[in-house]
C-alpha positions in Angstrom: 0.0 0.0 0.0 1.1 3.3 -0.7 1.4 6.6 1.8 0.2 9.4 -0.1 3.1 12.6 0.0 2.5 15.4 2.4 4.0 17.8 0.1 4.0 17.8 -3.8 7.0 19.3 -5.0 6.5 22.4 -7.7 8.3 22.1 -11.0 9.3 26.1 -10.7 10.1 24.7 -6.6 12.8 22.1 -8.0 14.7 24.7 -10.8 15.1 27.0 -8.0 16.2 24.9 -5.6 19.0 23.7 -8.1 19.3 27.2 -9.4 20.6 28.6 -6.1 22.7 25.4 -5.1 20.3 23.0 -3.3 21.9 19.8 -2.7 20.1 16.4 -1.4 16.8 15.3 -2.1 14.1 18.5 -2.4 11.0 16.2 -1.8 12.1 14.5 1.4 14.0 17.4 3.3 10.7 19.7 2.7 8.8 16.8 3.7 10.8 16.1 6.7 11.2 19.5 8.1 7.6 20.5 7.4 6.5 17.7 9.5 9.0 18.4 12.2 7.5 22.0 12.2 3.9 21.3 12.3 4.6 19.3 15.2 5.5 22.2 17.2 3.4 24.4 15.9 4.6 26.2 13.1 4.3 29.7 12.6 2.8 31.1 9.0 2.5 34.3 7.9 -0.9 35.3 6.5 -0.5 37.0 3.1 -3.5 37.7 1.0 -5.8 34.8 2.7 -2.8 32.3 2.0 -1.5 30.4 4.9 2.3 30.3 4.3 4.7 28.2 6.1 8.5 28.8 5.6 10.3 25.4 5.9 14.1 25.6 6.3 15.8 23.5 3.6 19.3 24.3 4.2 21.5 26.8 6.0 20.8 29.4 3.3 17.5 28.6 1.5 13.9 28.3 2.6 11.3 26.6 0.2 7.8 28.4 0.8 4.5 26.0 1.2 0.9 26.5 1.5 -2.2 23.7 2.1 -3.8 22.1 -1.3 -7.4 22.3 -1.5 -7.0 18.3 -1.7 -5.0 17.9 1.1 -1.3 17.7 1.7 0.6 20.6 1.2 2.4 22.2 -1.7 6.0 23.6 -2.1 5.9 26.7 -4.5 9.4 28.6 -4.7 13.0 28.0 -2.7 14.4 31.4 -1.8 17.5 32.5 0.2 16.8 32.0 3.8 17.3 36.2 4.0 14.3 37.4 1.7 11.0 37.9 3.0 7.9 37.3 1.4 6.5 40.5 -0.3 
């Protein structure tokens, strides 16, 4: 039997992840380390209605996720741990 993801993995997610040096496995650090956050509560900014959480991915990038309307969650963009969300 399968486990259905928590997080589905963008396209534009993955070339910026590689784009600004990412190494390792995209799918299962975000998965990992969103899991680990929503344990303990994580904090999301609101922006626009959209629940944003900002998952730590390496010691200078961050990949951003929000809730799918199916369930799970999904990664959009990996930016530099430094920029904030506009």
């Amino acid at each position: 039997m399968s486990r259905r993801r928590l997080v589905h993995i963008h396209k534009h997610a993955r070339e910026q992840y590689q784009l600004r040096g990412g190494k390792g496995n995209l799918q299962r650090i975000v998965e990992c380390r969103l899991r680990q956050q929503l344990k303990l509560g994580a904090k999301a900014a609101q922006s626009v209605g959209d629940l944003i959480i900002e998952v730590p991915v390496s010691p200078t990038l961050k990949a951003l996720c929000t809730p799918m309307r199916v369930g799970g969650w999904l990664c959009f963009t990996v930016l530099k741990r430094d920029w904030r969300i506009a």
